[in-house]
C-alpha positions as CSV (number, residue, x, y, z in Angstrom):
1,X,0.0,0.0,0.0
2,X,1.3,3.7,-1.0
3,X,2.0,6.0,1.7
4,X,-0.2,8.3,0.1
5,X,-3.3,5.9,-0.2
6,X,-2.6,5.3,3.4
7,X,-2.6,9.0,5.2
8,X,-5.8,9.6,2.4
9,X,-8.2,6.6,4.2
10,X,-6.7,7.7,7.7
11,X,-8.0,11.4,7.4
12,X,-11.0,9.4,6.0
13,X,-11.2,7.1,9.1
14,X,-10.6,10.2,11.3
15,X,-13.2,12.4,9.4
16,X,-15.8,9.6,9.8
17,X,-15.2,9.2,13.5
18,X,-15.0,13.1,14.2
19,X,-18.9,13.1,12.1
20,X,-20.0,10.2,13.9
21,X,-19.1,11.6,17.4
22,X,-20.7,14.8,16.3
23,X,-23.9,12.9,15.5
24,X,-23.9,10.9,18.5
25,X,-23.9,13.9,20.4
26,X,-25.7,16.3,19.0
27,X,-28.3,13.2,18.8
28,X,-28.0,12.9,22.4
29,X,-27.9,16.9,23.3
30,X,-31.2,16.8,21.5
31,X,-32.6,14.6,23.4
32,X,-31.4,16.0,26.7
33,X,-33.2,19.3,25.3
34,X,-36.2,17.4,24.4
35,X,-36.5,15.4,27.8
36,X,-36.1,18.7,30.1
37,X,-38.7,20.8,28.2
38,X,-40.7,17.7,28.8
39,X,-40.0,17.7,32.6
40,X,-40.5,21.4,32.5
41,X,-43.7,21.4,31.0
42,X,-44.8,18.2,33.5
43,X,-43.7,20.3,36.6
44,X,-46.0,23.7,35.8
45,X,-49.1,21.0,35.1
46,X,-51.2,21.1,38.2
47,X,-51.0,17.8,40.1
48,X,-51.6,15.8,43.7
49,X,-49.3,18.2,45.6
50,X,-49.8,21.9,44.1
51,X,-52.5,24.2,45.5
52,X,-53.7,26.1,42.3
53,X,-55.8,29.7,42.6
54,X,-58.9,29.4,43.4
55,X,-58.2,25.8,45.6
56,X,-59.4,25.8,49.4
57,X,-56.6,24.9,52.0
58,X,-58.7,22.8,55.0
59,X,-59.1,24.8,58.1
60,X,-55.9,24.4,59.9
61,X,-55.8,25.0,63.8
62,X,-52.7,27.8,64.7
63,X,-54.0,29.7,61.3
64,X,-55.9,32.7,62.2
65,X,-59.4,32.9,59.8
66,X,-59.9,37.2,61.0
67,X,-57.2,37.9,59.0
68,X,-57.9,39.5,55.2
69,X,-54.7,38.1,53.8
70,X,-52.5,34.8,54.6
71,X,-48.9,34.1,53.3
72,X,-48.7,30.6,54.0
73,X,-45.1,29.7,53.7
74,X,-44.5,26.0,53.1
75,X,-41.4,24.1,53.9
76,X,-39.6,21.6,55.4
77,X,-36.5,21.5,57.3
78,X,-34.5,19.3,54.9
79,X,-35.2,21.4,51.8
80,X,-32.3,23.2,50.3
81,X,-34.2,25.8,48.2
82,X,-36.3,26.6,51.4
83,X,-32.6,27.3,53.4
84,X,-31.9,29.4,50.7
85,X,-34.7,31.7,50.7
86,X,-34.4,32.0,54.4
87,X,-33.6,35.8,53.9
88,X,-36.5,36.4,51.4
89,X,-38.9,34.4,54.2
90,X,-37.7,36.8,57.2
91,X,-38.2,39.9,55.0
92,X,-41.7,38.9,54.1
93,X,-42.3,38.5,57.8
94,X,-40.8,42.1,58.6
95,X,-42.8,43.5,55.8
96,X,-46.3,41.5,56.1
97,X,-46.6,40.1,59.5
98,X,-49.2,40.3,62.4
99,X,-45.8,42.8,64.2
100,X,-45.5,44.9,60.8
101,X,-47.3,48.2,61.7
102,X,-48.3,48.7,58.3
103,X,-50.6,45.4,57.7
104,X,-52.9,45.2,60.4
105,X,-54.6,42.3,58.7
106,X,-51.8,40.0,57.0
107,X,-50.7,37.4,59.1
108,X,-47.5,35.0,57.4
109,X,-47.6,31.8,58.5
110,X,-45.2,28.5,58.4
111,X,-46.9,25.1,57.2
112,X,-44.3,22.4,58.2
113,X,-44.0,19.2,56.1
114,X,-43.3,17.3,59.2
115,X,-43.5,17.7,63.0
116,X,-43.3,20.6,65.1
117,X,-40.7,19.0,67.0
118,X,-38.7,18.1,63.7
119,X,-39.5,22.1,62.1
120,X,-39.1,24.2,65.0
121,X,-34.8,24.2,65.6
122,X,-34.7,24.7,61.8
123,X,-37.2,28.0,61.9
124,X,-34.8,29.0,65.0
125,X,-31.6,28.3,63.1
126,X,-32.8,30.1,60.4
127,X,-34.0,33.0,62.2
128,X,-37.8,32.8,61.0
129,X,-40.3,33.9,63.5
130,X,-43.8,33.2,61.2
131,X,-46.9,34.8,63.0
132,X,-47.6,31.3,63.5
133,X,-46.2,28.0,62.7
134,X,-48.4,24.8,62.0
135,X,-47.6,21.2,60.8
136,X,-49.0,19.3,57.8
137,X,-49.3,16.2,59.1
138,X,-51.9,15.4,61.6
139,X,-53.9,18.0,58.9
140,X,-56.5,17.0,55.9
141,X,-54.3,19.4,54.1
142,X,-52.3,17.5,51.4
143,X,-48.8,17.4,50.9
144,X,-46.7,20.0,48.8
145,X,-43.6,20.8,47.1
146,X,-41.6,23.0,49.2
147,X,-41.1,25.7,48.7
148,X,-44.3,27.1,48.2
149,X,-45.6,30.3,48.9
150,X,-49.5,30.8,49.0
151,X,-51.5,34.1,49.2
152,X,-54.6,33.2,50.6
153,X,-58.2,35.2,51.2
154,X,-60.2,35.1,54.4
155,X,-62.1,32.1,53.3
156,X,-58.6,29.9,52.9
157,X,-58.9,30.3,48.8
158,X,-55.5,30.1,47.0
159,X,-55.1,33.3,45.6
160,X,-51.7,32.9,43.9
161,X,-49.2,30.1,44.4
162,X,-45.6,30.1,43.9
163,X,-44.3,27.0,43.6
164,X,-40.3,26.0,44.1
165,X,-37.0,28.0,44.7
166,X,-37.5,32.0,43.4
167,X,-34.5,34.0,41.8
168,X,-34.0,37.8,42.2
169,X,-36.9,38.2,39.2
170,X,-39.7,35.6,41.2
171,X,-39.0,37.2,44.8
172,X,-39.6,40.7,43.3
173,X,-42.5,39.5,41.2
174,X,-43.9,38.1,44.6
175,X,-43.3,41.4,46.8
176,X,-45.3,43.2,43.8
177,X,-48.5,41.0,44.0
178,X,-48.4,41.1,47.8
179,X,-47.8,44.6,47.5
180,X,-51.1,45.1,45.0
181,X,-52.9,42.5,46.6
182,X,-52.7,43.5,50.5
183,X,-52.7,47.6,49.0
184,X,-49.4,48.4,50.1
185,X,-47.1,51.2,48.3
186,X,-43.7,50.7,47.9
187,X,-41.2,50.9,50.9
């Protein structure tokens, strides 16, 4: 065999292999693309553990009914996202709680995914002090993803849900319907 025949069918070989790898993983990268929208789209649909607007949350001892507006915060002490927005949790506490001068009738309360005696070191660790804190469990109220924030009327009717962790864009987009919604103006 020539030398030239040889070094022609190994840049063929290597072209080959370089187009196949390509293929394989743009192939695959499509996929991955294809499978997350997919997942995307299947964690916005409504299912056994959202609360969607207009949805009732069962009367829940520790959760005052006299007041106009609830935050219900839910979490659970081994959840990540809900450590991280710690510092969002306390300033919605400061700003809309039962001790906030301004809202009178907003009270923001903590809905525990597990015990009391399991939630209560994490809310002190964390430095959350929720107008009141109530547990999920021994409750008909059925089980969520945490985090979740819920804006509920008098009555207990969802009106908003915020489901998961909440950049900078979400947290502000929160403050703003509270803000319209409880008939606050801007700090």
């Amino acid at each position: 065999m020539s030398p030239t025949f040889g070094r022609a069918s190994q840049r063929a070989f290597d072209t080959v292999l370089i187009l196949s790898v390509v293929c394989v993983v743009a192939y695959t990268g499509w996929h991955i693309v294809a499978a997350s929208q997919v997942f995307r789209r299947l964690a916005d649909l409504p299912g056994p553990n959202r609360y969607r607007t207009g949805d009732q949350l069962p009367l829940i001892d520790g959760i005052a009914s006299n007041s106009r507006n609830t935050v219900a915060v839910v979490l659970s002490s081994g959840c990540k996202f809900c450590a991280m927005s710690a510092p969002f949790y306390r300033d919605l506490i400061q700003r809309y709680g039962r001790s906030s001068r301004t809202t009178p009738v907003t009270q923001v309360v903590a809905i525990c995914q597990e015990s009391l005696d399991s939630c209560r070191p994490y809310l002190d660790r964390e430095r959350l002090v929720f107008d009141a804190v109530v547990s999920a469990i021994d409750t008909p109220m059925k089980l969520v993803d945490t985090p979740t924030l819920l804006l509920l009327d008098q009555s207990r009717h969802v009106r908003r849900a915020w489901v998961g962790y909440q950049d900078q864009g979400g947290r502000t987009a929160i403050t703003d319907v509270l803000r319209s919604s409880i008939g606050l103006v801007p700090r």
